[in-house]
C-alpha positions in Angstrom: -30.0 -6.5 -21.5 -28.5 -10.4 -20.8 -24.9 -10.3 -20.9 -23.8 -15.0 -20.0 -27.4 -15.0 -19.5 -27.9 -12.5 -16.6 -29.3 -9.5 -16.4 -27.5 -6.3 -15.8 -28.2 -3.2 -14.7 -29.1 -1.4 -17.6 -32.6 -3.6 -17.2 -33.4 -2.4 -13.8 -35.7 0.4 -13.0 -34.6 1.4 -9.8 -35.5 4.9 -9.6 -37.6 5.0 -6.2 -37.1 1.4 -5.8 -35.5 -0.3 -2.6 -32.6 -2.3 -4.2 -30.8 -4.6 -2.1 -27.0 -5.3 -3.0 -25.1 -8.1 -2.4 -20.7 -6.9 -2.7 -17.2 -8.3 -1.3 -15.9 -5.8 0.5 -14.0 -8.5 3.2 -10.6 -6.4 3.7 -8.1 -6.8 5.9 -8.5 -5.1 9.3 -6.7 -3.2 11.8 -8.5 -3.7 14.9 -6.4 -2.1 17.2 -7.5 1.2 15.4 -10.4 -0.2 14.0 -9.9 0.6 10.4 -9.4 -0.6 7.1 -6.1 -1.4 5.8 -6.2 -2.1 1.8 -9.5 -0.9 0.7 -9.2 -2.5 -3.3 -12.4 -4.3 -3.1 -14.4 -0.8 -1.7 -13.2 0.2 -4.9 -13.8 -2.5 -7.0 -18.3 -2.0 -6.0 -17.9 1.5 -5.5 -19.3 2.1 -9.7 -22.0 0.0 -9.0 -23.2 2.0 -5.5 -22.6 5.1 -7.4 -25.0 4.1 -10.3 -27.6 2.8 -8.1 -27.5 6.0 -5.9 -27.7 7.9 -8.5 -30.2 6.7 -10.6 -32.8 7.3 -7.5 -32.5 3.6 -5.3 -33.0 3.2 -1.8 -29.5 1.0 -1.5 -29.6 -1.8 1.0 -25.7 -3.0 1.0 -24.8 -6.7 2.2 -21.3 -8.0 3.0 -19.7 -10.2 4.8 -16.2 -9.4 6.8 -14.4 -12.7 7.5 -15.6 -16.0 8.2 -15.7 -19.1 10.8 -12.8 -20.5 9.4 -10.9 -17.0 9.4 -12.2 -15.6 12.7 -9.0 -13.5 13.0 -10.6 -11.2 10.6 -14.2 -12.1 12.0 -15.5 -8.3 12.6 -18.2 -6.1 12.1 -19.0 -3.9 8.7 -18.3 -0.7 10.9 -14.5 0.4 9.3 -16.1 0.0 5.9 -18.4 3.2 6.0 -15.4 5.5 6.4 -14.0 4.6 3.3 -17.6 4.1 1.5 -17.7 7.8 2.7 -14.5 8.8 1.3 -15.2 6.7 -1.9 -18.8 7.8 -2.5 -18.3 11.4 -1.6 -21.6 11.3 0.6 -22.3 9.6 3.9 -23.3 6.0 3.8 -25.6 4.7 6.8 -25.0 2.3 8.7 -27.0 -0.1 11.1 -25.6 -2.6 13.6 -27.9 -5.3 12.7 -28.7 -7.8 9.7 -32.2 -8.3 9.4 -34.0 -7.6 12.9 -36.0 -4.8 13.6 -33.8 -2.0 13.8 -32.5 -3.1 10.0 -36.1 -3.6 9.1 -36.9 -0.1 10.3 -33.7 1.3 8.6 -34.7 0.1 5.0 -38.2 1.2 5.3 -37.2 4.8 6.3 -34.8 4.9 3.1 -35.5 8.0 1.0 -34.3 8.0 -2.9 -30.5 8.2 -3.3 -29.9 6.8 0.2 -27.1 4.1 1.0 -27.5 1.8 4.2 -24.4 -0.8 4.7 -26.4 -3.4 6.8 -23.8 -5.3 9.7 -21.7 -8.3 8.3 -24.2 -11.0 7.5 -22.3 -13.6 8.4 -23.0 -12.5 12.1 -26.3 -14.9 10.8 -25.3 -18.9 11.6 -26.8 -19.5 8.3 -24.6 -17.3 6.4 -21.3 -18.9 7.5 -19.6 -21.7 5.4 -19.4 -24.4 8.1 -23.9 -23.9 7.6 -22.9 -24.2 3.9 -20.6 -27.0 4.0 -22.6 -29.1 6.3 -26.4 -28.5 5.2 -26.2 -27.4 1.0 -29.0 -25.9 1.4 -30.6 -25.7 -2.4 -30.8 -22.8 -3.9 -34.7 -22.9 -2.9 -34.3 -23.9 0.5 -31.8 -20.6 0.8 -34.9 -18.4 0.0 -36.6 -19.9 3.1 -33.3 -18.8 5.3 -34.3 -16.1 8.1 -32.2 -13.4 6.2 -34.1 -13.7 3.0 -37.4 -14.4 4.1 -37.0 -11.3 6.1 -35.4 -9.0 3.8 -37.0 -9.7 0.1 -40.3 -8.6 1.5 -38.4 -5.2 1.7 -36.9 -4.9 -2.0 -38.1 -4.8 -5.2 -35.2 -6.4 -6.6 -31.5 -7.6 -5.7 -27.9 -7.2 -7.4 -25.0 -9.4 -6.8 -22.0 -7.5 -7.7 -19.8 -10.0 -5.5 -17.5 -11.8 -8.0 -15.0 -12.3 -4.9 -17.8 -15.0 -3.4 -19.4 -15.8 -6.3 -18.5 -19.5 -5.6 -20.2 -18.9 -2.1 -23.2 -20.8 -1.9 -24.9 -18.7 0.7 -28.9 -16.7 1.2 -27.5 -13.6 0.5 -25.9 -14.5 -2.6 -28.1 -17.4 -3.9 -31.6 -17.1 -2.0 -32.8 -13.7 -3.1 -32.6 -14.8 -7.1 -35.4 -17.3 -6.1 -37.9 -14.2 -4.8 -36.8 -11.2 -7.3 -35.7 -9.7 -10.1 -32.3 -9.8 -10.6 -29.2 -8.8 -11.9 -25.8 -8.6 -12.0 -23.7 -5.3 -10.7 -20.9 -3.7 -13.0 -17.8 -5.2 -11.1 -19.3 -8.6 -11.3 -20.2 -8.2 -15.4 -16.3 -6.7 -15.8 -14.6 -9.4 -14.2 -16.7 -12.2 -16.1 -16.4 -10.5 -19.1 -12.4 -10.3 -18.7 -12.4 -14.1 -17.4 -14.7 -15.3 -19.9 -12.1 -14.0 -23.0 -8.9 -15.1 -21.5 -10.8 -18.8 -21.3 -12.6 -18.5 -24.5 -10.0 -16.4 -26.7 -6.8 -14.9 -25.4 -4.5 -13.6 -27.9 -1.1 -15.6 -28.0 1.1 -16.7 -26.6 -1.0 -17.0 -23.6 1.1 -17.3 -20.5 0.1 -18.6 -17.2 2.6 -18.0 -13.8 1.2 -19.9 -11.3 2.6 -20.0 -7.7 1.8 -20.1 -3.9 0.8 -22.2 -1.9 -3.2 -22.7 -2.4 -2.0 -25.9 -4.4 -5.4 -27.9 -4.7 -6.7 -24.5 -6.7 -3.7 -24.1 -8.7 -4.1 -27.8 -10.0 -7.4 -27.7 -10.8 -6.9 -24.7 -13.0 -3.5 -26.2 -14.4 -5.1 -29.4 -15.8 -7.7 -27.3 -17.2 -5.9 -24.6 -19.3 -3.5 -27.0 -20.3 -6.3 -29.6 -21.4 -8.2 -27.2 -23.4 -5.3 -25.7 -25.2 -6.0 -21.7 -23.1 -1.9 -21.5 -21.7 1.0 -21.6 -24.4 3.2 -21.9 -21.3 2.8 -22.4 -17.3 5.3 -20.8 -15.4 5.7 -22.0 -11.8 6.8 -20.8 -8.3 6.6 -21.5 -4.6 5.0 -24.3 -3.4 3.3 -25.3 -6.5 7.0 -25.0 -8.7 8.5 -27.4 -5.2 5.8 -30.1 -5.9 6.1 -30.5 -9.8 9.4 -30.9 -9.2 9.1 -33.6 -6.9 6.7 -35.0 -9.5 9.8 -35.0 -12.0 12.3 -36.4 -9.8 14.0 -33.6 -8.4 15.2 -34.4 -4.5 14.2 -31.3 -3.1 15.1 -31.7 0.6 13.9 -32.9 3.5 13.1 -29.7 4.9 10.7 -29.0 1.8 9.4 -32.4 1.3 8.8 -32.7 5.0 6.9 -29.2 5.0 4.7 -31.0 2.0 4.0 -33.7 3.9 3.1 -31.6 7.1 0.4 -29.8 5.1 -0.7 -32.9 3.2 -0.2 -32.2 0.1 2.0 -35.6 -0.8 -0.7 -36.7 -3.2 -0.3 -33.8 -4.9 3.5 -35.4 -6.2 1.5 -38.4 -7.3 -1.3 -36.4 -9.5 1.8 -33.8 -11.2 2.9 -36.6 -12.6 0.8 -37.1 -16.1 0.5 -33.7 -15.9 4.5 -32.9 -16.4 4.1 -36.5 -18.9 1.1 -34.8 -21.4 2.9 -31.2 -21.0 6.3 -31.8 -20.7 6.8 -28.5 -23.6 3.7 -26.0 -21.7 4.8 -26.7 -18.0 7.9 -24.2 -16.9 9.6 -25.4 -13.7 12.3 -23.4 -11.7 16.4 -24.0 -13.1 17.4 -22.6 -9.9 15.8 -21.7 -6.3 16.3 -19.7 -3.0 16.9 -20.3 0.8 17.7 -18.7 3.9 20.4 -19.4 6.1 21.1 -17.5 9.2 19.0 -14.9 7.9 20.3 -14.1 4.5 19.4 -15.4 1.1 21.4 -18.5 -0.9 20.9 -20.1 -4.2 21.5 -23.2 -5.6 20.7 -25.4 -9.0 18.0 -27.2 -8.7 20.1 -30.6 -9.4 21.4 -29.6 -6.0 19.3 -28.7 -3.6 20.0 -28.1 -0.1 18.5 -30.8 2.6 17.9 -28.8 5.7 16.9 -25.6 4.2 13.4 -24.8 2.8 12.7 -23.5 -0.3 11.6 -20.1 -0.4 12.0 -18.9 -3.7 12.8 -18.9 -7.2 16.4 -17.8 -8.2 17.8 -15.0 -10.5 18.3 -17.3 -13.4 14.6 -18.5 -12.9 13.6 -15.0 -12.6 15.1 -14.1 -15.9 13.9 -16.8 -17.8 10.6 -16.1 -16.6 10.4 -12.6 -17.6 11.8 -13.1 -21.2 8.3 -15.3 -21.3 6.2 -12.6 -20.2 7.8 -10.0 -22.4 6.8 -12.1 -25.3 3.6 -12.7 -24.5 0.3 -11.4 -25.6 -1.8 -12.1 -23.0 -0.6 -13.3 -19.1 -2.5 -14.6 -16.2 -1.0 -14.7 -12.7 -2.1 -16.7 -9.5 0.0 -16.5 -6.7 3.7 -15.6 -5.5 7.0 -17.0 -6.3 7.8 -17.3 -3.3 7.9 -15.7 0.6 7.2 -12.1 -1.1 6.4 -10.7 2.8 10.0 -10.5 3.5 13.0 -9.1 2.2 15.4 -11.8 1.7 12.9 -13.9 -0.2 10.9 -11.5 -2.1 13.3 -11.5 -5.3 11.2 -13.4 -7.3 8.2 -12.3 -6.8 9.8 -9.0 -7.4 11.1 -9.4 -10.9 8.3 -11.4 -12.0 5.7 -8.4 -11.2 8.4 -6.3 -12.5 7.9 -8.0 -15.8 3.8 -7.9 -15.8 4.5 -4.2 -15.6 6.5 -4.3 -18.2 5.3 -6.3 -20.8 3.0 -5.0 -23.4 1.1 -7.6 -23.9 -2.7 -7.9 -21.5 -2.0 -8.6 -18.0 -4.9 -10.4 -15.6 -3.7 -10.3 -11.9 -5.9 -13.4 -9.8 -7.1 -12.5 -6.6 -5.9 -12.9 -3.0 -1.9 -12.9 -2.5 -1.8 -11.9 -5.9 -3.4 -8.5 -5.2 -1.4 -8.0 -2.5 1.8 -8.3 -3.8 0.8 -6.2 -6.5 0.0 -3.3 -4.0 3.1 -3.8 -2.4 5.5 -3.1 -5.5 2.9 -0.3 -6.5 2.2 -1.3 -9.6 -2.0 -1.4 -9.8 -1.1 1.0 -12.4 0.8 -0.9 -15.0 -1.7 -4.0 -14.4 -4.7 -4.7 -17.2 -6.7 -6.3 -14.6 -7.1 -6.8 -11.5 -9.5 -9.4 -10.3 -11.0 -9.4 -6.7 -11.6 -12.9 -6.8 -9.3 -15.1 -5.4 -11.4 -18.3 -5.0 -14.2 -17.7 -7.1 -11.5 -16.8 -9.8 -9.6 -20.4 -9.4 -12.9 -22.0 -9.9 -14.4 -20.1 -13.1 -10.7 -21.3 -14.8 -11.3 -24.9 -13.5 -14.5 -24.8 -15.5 -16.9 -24.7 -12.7 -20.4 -23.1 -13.0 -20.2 -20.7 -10.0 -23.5 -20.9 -7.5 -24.2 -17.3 -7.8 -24.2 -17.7 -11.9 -26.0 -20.3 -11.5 -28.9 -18.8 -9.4 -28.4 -15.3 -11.7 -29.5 -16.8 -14.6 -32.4 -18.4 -12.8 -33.9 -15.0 -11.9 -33.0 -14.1 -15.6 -34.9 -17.1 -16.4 -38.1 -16.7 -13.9 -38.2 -12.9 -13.8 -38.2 -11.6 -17.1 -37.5 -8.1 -17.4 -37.5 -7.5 -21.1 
């Protein structure tokens, strides 16, 4: 069965068959204690491990914890097999290795209904994104990379069920789809499958509440709902709601201008600009927003903002508007915070505005990243109708991009034909 053109798992035999799986599980990490501290994307692959296992595979798990360009959270797989324990309700193996000998040895002793969590494969130069960014390595090149070459030998097919990396375009997400049959895991077919309607079909009004301060990926997917008609409305917060403003004329301090400049995102005034011209009814800016002062919170109008204070959040007004939209709304997407949600005084926004996506009745999508977070932190998961593990790969799909992992899914589809 092709669900976008990819195979999923209900065309896989994979009883007594080494099947090696690809999954995000990059979580935050304690390593004082050495343990994981918000285990949502465990959960999110956990199905797909559970079918495999229990439909007879030998289970060869990938991941990746962390990156070059994050080497804070650069660390070994070896906190995740606690909670794929707890998770799985059986013991997962694990191997301190990637594709040597030892991790060779460990996939060829797997017996039926085993699970072996290989070390983070990024421990492998040519998994890391500085080796992306700098080579782009095709797709075909990528099967010639050490890991793959060494490891497809092993399997008798693959499954990506990594939506969080999907627009990664690294060997163990991209290579193996050049050497075997291949398909894609349940937590990667939900979350395109939920992406794919709120792009192609939401039910209306459609409201976007876009915020943070990832503001080259909020822009990207700004123009392009707006452009193709997906957001009745765009509401906007932190860094993202500061910049529009700008863009419209607002004087919104030194202290914030200066911190936009510091980061480099000046241009960013420049390109809001036809976008607030084209959109001036869809694009929802702040009326009023928040500082901090000697530790406590202030708000003003946003006709007069203060000059030496940053900008940390949206204001009660703001925050009330802003849920009235999301009441009314049928379906609501939401990227990023409305401000400094981490801390007391500035959290307000955020606050009220999660508040609301609990409340509404209308479909809720929560993007990945900060988003998730701050959705853990108010507790309400519950309340939520999705919530996406994707955080880049997520910004991308809503720019329009074809992801690199799609792209090389639908070439096993294409070269591997299992119907």
């Amino acid at each position: 069965m092709k669900k976008f053109g990819i195979y999923t798992l209900d065309s896989l035999d994979v009883a007594g068959k080494t099947v090696l799986l690809r999954v995000d599980i990059n979580e935050p990490i304690d390593h004082a204690n050495d343990r994981v501290t918000d285990d949502t994307r465990i959960r999110g692959c956990v199905p797909t491990i559970k079918e495999l296992r229990d439909r007879g595979a030998k289970l060869v798990v990938m991941a990746h914890q962390g990156s070059d360009i994050e080497y804070k959270n650069y660390y070994t797989l070896r906190p995740h097999v606690a909670e794929l324990d707890r998770l799985l309700g059986s013991p997962v193996k694990f191997i301190a290795d990637v594709c040597g000998p030892a991790a060779q040895d460990a996939i060829r002793a797997l017996q039926p209904g085993e699970v072996l969590l290989l070390d983070n494969v990024r421990f492998m130069a040519e998994e890391q994104t500085l080796f992306e960014r700098n080579l782009k390595l095709t797709h075909e090149q990528q099967a010639n990379t050490l890991v793959v070459r060494t490891l497809a030998p092993l399997g008798d097919c693959y499954v990506c069920d990594a939506f969080a990396a999907a627009h990664r375009d690294q060997p163990t997400l991209c290579g193996f789809e050049q050497c075997l049959p291949s398909a894609m895991g349940r937590l990667f077919e939900k979350e395109y499958s939920v992406i794919s309607s709120l792009m192609e079909a939401p039910e209306r009004p459609c409201v976007f509440v876009l915020g943070g301060a990832k503001i080259a990926d909020a822009f990207m997917m700004m123009q392009t709902v707006l452009e193709r008609g997906i957001a009745d409305k765009v509401l906007t917060g932190g860094l993202v709601a500061n910049i529009l403003l700008a863009a419209g004329g607002t004087k919104i301090g030194e202290a914030s201008m200066g911190f936009i400049k510091k980061q480099g995102y000046e241009g960013f005034i420049e390109s809001a600009k036809p976008l607030l011209e084209q959109y001036p009814d869809k694009i929802v800016l702040p009326s009023d927003l928040a500082y901090t002062e000697n530790g406590k919170r202030g708000e003003v109008d946003v006709n007069s903002l203060p000059d030496a204070n940053m900008l940390v959040d949206i204001g009660h007004a703001t925050a009330q508007t802003y849920r009235a939209a999301i009441l009314d709304a049928k379906t609501v997407f939401v990227n990023g915070p409305m401000g400094i949600f981490e801390k007391e005084e500035t959290e307000y926004g955020t606050k009220a505005v999660w508040q609301a996506l609990a409340d509404t009745t209308g479909y809720t999508v929560v993007g990945g990243g900060d988003s998730v977070t701050a959705t853990n932190k108010y507790g309400l998961g519950s309340q939520m109708g999705y919530i996406c593990t994707g955080g880049g790969a997520l910004i991308r799909f809503l720019s329009g991009e074809e992801l690199p992992v799609v792209r090389a899914l639908r070439h096993a589809a294409e070269s591997f034909p299992l119907d």
